[in-house]
MIRO-631953 format. One record per residue (C-alpha): chain; x, y, z; residue in three letters. Coordinates in steps of 0.05 Angstrom, whole numbers, plus 32768, in hexadecimal, padded with zeros to 4 digits. Last residue first. Layout:
// residues N
  unit     u     v     w  code
     A     X     Y     Z   ALA
...
***
This chain:
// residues 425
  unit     u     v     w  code
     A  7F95  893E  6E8C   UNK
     A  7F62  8946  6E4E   UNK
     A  7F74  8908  6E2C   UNK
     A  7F73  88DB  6E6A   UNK
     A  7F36  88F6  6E8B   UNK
     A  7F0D  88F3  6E47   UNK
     A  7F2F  88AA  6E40   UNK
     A  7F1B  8899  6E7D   UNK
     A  7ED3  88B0  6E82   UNK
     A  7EC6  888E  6E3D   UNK
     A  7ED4  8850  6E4B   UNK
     A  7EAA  884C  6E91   UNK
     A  7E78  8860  6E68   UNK
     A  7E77  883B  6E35   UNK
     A  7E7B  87F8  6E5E   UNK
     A  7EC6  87DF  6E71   UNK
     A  7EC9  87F4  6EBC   UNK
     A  7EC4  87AB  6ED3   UNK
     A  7E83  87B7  6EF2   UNK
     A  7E6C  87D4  6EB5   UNK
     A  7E83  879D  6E8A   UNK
     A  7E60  876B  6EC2   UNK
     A  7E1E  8794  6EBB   UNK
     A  7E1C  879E  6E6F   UNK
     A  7E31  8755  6E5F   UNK
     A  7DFB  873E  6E97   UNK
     A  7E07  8712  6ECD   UNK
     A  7E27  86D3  6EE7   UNK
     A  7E5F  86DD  6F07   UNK
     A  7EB0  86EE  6EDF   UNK
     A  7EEF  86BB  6EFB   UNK
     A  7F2C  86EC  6EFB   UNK
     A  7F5D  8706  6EC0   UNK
     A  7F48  874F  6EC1   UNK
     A  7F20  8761  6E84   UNK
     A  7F3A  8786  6E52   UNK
     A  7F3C  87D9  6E46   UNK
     A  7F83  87E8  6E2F   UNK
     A  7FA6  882D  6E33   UNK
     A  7FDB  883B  6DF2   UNK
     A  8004  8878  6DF1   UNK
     A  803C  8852  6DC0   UNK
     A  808A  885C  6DD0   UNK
     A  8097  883A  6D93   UNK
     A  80D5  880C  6D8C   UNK
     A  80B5  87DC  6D5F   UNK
     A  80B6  87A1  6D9A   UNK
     A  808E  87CE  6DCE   UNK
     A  805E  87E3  6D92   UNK
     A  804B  87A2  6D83   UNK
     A  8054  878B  6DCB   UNK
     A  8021  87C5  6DE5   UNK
     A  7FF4  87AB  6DA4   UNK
     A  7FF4  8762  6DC5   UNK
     A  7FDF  8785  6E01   UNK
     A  7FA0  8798  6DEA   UNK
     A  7F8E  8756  6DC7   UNK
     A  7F98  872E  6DFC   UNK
     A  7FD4  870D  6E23   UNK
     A  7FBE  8723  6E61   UNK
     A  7F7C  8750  6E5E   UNK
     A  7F44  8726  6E5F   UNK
     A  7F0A  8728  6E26   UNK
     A  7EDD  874F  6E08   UNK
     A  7F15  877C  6DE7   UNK
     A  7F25  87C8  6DE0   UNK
     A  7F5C  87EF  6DD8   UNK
     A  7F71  8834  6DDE   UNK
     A  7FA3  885D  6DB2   UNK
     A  7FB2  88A6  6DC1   UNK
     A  7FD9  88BB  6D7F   UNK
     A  801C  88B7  6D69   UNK
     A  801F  8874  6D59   UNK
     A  7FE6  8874  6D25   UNK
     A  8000  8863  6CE8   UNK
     A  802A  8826  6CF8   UNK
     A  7FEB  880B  6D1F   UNK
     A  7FC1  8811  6CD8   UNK
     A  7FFD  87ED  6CBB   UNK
     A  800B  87B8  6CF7   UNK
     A  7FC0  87A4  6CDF   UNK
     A  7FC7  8763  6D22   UNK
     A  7FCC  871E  6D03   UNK
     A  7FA8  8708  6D30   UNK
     A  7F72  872C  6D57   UNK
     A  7F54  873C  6D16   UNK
     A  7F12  8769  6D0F   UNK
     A  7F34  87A2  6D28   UNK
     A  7EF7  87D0  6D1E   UNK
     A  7F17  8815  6D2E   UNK
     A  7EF3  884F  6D50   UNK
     A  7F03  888F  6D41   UNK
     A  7F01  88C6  6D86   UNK
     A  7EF1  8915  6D7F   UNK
     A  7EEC  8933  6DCB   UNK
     A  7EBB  8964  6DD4   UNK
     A  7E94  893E  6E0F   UNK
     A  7E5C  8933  6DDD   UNK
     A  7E89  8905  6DB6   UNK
     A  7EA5  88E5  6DF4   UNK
     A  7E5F  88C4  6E00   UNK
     A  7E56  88B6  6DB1   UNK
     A  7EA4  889D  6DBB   UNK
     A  7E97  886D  6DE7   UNK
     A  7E50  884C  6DC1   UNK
     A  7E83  883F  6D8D   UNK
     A  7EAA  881E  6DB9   UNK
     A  7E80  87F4  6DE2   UNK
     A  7E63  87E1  6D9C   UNK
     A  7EA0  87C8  6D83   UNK
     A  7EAE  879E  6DC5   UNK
     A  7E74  877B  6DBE   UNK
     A  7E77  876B  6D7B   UNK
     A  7ECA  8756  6D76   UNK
     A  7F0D  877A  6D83   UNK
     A  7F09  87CE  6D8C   UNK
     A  7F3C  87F7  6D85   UNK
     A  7F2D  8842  6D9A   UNK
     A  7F56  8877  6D74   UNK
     A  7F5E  88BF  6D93   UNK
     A  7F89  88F0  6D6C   UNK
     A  7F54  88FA  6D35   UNK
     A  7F59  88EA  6CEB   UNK
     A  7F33  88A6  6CE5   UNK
     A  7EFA  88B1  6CC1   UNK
     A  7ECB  8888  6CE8   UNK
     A  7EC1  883C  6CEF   UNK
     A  7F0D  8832  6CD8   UNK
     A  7F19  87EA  6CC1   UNK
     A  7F4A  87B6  6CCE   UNK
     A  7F7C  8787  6CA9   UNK
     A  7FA0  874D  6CBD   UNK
     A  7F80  8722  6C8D   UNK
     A  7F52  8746  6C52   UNK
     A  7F0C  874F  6C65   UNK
     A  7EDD  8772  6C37   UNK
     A  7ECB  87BC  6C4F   UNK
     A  7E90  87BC  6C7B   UNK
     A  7E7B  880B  6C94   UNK
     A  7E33  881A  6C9B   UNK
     A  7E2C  87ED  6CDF   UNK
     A  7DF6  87CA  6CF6   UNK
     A  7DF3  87BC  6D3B   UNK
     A  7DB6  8794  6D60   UNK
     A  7DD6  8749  6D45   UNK
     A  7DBD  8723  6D82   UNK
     A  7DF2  8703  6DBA   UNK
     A  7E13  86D3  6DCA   UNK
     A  7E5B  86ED  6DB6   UNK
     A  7E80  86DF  6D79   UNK
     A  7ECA  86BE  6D65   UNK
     A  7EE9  86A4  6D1F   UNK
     A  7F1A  8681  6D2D   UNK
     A  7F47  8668  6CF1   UNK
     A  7F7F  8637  6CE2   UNK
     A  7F9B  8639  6CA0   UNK
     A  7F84  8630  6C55   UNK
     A  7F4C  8670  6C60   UNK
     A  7F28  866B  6C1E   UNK
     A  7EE8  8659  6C33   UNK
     A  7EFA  8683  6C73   UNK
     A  7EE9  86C3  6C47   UNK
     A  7EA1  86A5  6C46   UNK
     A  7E9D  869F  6C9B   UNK
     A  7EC3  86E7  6C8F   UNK
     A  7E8B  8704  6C72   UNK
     A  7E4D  86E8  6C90   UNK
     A  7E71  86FD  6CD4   UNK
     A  7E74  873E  6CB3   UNK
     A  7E2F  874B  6CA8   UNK
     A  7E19  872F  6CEF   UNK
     A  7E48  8760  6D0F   UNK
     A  7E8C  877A  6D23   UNK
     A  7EAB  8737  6D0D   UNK
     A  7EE1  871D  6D3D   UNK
     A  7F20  86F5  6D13   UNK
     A  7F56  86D5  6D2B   UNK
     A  7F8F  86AC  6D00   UNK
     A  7FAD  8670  6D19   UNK
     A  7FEA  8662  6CF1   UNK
     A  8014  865D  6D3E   UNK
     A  7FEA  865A  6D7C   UNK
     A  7FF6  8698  6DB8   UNK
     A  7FB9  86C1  6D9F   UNK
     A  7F93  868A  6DA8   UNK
     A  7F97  8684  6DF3   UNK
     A  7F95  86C8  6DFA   UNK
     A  7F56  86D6  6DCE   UNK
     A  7F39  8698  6DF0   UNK
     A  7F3B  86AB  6E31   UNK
     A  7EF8  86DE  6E3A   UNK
     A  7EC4  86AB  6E29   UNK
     A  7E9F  86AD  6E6E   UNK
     A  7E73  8666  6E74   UNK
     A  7E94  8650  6EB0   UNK
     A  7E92  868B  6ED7   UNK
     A  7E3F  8696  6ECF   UNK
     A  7E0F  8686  6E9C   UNK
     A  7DE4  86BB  6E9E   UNK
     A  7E06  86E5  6E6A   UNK
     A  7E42  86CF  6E40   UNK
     A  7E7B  8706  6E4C   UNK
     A  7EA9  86FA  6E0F   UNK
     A  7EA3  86CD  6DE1   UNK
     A  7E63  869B  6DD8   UNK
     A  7E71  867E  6D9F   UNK
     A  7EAD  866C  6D7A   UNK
     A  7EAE  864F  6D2E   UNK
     A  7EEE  8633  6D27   UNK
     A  7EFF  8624  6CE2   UNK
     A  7F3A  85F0  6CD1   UNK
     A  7F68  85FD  6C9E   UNK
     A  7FA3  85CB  6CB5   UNK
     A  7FE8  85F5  6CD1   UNK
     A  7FF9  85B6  6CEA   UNK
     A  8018  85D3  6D22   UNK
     A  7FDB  85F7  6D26   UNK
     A  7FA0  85C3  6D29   UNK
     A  7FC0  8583  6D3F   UNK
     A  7FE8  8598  6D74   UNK
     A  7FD2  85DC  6D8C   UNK
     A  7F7D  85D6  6D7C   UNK
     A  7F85  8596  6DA4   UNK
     A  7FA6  85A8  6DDF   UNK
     A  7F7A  85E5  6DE2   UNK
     A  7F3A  85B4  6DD8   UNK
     A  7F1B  85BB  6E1A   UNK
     A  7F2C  8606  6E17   UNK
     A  7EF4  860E  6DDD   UNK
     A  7EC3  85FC  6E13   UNK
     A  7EC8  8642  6E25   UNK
     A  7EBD  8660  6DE8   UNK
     A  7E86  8631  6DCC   UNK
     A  7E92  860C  6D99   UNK
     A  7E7F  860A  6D4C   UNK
     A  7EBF  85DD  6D26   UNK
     A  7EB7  85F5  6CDB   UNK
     A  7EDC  85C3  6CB3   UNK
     A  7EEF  85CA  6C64   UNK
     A  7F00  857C  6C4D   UNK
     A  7F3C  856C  6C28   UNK
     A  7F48  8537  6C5C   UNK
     A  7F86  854C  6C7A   UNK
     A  7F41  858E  6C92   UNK
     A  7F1C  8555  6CA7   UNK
     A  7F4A  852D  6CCD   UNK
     A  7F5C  8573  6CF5   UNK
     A  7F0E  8576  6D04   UNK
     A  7F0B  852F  6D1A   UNK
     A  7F48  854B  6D48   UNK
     A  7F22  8589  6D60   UNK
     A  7EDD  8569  6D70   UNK
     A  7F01  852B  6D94   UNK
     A  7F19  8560  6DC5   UNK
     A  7ED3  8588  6DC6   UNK
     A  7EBA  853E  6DE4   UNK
     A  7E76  8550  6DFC   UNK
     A  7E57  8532  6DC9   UNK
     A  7E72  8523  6D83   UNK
     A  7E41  8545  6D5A   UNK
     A  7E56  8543  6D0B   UNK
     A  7E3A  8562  6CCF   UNK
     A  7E46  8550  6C88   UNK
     A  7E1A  8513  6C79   UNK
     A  7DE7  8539  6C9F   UNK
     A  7DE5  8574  6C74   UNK
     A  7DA0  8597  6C7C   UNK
     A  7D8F  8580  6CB9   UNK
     A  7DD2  8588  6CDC   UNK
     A  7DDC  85CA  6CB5   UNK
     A  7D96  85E1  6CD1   UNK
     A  7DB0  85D7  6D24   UNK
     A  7DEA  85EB  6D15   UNK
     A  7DE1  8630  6D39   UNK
     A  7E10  862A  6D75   UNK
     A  7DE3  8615  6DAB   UNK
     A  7DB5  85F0  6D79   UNK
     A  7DF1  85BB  6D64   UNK
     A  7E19  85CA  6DA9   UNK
     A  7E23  857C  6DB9   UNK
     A  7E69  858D  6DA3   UNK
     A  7E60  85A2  6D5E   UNK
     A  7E85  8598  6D18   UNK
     A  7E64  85AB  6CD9   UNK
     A  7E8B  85A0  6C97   UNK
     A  7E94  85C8  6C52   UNK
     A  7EB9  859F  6C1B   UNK
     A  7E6D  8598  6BF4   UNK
     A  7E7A  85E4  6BE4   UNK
     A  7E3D  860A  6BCC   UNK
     A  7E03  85F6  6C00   UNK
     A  7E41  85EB  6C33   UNK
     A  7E4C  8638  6C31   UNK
     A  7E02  8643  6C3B   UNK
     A  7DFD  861F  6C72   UNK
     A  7E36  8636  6C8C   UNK
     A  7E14  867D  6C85   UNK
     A  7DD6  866A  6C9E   UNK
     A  7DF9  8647  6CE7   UNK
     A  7E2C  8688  6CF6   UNK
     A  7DEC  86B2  6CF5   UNK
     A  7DCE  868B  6D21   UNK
     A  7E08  868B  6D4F   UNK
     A  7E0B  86D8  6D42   UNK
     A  7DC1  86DA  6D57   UNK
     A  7D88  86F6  6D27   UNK
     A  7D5F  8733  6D42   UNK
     A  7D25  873D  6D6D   UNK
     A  7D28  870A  6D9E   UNK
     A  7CF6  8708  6DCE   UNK
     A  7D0C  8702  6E15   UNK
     A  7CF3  86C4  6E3E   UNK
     A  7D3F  869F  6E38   UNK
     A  7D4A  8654  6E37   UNK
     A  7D82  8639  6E44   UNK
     A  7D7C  85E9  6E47   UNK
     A  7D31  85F6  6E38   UNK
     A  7D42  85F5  6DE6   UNK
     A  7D66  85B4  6DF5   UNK
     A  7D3B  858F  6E21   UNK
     A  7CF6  85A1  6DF7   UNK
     A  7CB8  8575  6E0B   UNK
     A  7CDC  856D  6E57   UNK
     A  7CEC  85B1  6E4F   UNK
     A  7C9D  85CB  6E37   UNK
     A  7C7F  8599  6E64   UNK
     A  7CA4  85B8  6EAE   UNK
     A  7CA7  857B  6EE0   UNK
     A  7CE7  855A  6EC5   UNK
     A  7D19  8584  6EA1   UNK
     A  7D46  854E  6E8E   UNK
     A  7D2A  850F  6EA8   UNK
     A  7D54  84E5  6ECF   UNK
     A  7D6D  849E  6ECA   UNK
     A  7DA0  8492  6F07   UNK
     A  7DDB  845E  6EF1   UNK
     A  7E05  8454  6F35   UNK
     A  7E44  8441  6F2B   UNK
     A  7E6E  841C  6F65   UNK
     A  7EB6  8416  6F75   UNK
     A  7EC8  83DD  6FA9   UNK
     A  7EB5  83CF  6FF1   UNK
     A  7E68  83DB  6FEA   UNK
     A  7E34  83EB  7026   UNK
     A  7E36  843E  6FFE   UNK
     A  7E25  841F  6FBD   UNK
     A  7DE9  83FA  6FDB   UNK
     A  7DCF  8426  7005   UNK
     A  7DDA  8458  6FC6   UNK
     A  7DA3  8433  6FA3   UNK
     A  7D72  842D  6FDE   UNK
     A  7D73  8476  6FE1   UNK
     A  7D6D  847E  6FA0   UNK
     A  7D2E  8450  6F95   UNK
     A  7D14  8472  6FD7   UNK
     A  7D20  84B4  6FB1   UNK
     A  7D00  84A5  6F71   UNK
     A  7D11  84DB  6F3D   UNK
     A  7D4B  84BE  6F2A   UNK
     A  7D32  8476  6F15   UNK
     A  7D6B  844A  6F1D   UNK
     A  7D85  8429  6EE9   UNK
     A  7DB0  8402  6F0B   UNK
     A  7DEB  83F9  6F3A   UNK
     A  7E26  83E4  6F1F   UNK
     A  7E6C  83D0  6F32   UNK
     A  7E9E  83E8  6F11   UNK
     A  7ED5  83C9  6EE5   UNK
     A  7EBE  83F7  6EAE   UNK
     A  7E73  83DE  6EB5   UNK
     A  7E6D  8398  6EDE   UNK
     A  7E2E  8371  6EF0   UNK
     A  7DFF  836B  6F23   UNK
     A  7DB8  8362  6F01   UNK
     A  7D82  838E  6F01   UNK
     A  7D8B  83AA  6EBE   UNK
     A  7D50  83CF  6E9F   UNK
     A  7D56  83B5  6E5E   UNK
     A  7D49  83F3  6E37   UNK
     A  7D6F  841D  6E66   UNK
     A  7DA3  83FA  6E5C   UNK
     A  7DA7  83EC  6E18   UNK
     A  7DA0  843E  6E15   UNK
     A  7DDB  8446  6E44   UNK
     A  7E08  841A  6E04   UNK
     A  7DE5  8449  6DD0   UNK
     A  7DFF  848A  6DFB   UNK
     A  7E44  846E  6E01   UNK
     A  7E47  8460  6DB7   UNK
     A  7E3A  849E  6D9F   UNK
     A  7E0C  84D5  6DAE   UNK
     A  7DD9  84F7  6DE7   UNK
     A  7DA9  8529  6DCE   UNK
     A  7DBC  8578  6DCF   UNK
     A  7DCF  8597  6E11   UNK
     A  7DE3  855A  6E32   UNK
     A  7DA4  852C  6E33   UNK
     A  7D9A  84DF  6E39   UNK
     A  7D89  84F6  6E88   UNK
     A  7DBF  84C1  6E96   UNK
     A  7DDB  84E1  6EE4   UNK
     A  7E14  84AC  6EE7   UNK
     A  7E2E  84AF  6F2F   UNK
     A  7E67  8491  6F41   UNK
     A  7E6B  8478  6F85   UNK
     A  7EBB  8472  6F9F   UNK
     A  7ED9  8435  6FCE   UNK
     A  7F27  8430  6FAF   UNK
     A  7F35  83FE  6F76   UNK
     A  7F70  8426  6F61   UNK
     A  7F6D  8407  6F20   UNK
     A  7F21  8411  6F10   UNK
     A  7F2E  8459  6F2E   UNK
     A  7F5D  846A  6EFC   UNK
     A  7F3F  8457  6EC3   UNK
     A  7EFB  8475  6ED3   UNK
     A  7F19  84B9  6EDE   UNK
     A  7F46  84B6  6E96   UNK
     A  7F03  8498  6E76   UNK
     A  7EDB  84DA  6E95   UNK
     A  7F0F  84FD  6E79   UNK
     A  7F0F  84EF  6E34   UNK
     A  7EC4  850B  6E28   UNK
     A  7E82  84E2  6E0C   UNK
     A  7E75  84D3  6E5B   UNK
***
């Protein structure tokens, strides 16, 4: 109910005055605790118990009924359903009734996972660092989407609640208050999940870009995001951004250089994205040279004829791990950290036309990174060897990164079996 298009839906209905039941599931829970004005207005009624018959958006209504009585519901819908007009039905649940721990704890139960953790998360990475930045710059601002704890916030909100903002599910709203910001003088840092990200396209184009405003985007959950299934995969959003004007692109390899380019966005005075998987910081790597826009880093020595580009943590790894495998098949590969999506190191691609060039990105194929260096090369006249892993541009089950990369031939492996047959044919 905090986003746009439940208003659009509601609006149209009320005029169409067709027979429809609505129902309002108020479990005062999305992910993190209910906000704004809608959620104080279902409070009231909750409070007061409404038994009346009485009118909500032009609607009639039916409530609060107790969702976890079934002859209450029953009796409920009888009611809605025996109606000649549009009826709401408010239904009071309890998120994660009948288990103690998620009805003590909604948010951390939301999506929970058994496994230890042994080592800090990129989102929790992303949340110390900001932290940090706003502890020395009273410009820096926290904006979430009901994704405070999801996205690592969770401390900045406590520690700088004049200077934090959760705006519900509304990622649309999220954007343009973070626009306002950034006319404001103010330094922004938008946290959002990947795939929620696309709510906010419209958005990010027309008041973010054209613009040209320095607004941070702090996106989580790229790539393959495991266990949650087709509508969680963040494999778009290199394509989709890749296509914005003044929006620059960055994917850090690791925790250590996610710290550093959250501090090189302090002085970022265009639009940024900044993008990380969910997942735990498990690689450390020796080489981190500071980041300069549109410039890349060698993670070898760079003097053989086989160069794998990889975008991003996950993708990085996949590589490296690549050319260990190809390593002990006696063929010599360097592996490149391209760290920016956008602006692409045209240098470092200037100097290595000649060789066999693969690249490497957790996310799909069409309009990614990959084929952006096929258009580089395409529009310079070179007749580059370059072979890109991506993923195809289809909906992606719920599942593992390691098992859904391997199913889509893009795990180490895989990788490393078709460059060996390519560069020994």
């Amino acid at each position: 109910m905090t986003g746009g298009l439940a208003y659009e839906a509601l609006n149209d209905l009320a005029g169409t005055g067709h027979k429809q039941i609505i129902v309002l599931n108020d479990n005062e829970m999305s992910i993190s605790r209910n906000v704004g004005l809608i959620s104080n207005y279902l409070e009231r009624l909750r409070r007061e118990r409404v038994k009346r018959p009485f009118s909500l958006f032009n609607l009639k209504y039916i409530g609060v009924v107790d969702g976890h009585d079934i002859k209450a519901l029953v009796r409920a819908f009888g009611k809605a359903k025996a109606a000649d007009e549009p009826v709401m039905v408010h239904i009071l649940t309890k998120k994660g009734k009948g288990y103690s721990e998620a009805e003590n704890d909604p948010e951390k139960y939301h999506g929970y996972s058994p496994s230890a953790q042994k080592y800090p998360t990129f989102s929790q990475i992303a949340g110390e660092t900001l932290c940090k930045l706003a502890q020395k710059d009273k410009n820096v601002y926290a904006v979430t989407a009901a994704m405070a704890s999801g996205t690592g916030l969770d401390e900045f909100e406590k520690r700088f609640p004049d200077r934090f903002a959760d705006v519900g599910i509304a990622e649309a709203h999220a954007m343009c208050m973070s626009a306002g910001l950034a006319l404001g003088g103010k330094k922004p840092y938008f946290a959002v999940y990947s795939t929620f990200l696309q709510r906010a396209y419209d958005q990010l184009i027309h008041d973010v870009c054209l613009n040209s405003l320095p607004v941070t985007l702090l996106v989580d959950r790229c790539g393959i995001v495991a266990g949650d299934g087709e509508t969680h995969q963040g494999v778009f959003d290199i394509s989709f951004m890749r296509a914005l004007p003044d929006l620059t692109v960055i994917c850090p390899k690791d925790g250590e250089e996610l710290k550093s380019a959250l501090k090189w966005s302090l002085d970022c005075k265009t639009p940024l994205a900044i993008r990380y998987p969910k997942a735990e910081d498990c690689h450390k790597y020796a080489v981190h040279t500071p980041i300069k826009v549109g410039k890349w880093e060698y993670l070898t020595e760079g003097k053989e004829d086989v160069v794998i580009l990889a975008t991003g943590a996950v993708s990085v790894a996949t590589a490296v791990a690549a050319a260990e495998i190809l390593k002990g098949k006696g063929v010599a590969a360097d592996v490149v950290n391209a760290r920016f999506v956008k602006p692409l190191d045209k240098e470092l691609l200037d100097s290595i036309k000649e060789k066999r060039i693969f690249t490497l990105e957790d996310g799909v194929k069409t309009g990614g990174f990959g084929e952006g260096i096929v258009a580089y090369y395409s529009e310079s006249d070179v007749n580059a060897d370059v072979t890109v892993f991506a993923f195809d541009e289809k909906p992606y089950p719920q599942g593992s990164v390691g098992y859904i990369m391997k199913a889509t031939g893009i795990d180490p492996e895989s990788i490393a079996e078709k460059i060996f047959s390519k560069v020994t044919a």
